[in-house]
N, C-alpha and C positions, 0 to 999 in steps of 0.2 A: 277527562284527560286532555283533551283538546285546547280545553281553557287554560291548560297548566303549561300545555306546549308553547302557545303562544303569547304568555307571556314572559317566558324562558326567549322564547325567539328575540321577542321587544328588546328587555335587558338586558340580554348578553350579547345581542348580535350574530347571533349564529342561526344558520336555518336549516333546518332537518327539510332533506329532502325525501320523496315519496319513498324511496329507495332503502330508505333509514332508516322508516316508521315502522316497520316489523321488527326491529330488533328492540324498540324503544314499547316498555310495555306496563313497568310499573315506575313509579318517581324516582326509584333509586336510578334504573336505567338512562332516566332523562338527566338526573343528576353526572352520573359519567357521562352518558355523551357529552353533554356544555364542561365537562372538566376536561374532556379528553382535546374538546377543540379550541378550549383556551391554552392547552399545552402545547397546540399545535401552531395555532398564532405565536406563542409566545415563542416559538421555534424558529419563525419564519421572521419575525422580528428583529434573532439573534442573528440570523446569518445577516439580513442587509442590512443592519449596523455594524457587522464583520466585513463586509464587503471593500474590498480595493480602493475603490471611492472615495469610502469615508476617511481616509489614512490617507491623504495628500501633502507633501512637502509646504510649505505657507504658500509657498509665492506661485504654485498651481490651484489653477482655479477652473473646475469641472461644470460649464452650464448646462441647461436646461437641456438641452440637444445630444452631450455626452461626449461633447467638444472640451480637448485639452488646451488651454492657453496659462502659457508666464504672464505674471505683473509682477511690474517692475525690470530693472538691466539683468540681462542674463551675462553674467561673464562665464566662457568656458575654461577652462584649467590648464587645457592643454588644448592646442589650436588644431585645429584639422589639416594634416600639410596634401599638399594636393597628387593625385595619384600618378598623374600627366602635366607633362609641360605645357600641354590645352588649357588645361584647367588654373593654370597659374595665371593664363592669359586670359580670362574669361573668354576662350573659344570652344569651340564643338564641333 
């Protein structure tokens, strides 16, 4: 059974930990657990290809760090009018 485990472990990428080896006891058993944990990758998968992120407007661009920047001109629609006469002056 050992030899069966590991190479279940190799091919599917999954690793039964010590923890897990009691429940794991005839082939069928080893056969569910590696279905159970491809179900669960395949879950984990769903959600961060779901994820916020991946759903960006074109012209934002989310790098490596998880920093938001535009490319290209950003025109706004409606102008920001300023709250203070300070601020119309660039004072403070």
């Amino acid at each position: 059974m050992p030899q069966v485990l590991s190479a279940c472990e190799s091919t599917f990428g999954a690793v039964i930990r010590s923890t897990e080896l009691t429940d794991v006891k005839t082939v069928e058993d080893a056969i569910d657990f590696f279905e159970d944990k491809e179900y669960e990758r395949g879950q984990k998968l769903a959600k961060v290809e779901a994820h916020w992120s991946k759903h960006l407007p074109p012209n934002v661009v989310l790098d490596e760090t998880g920093s938001v920047g535009l490319e290209g001109e950003y025109v706004r629609k409606n102008p920001i009018k300023p709250r203070r006469l300070n601020d119309l002056m660039g004072l403070r």
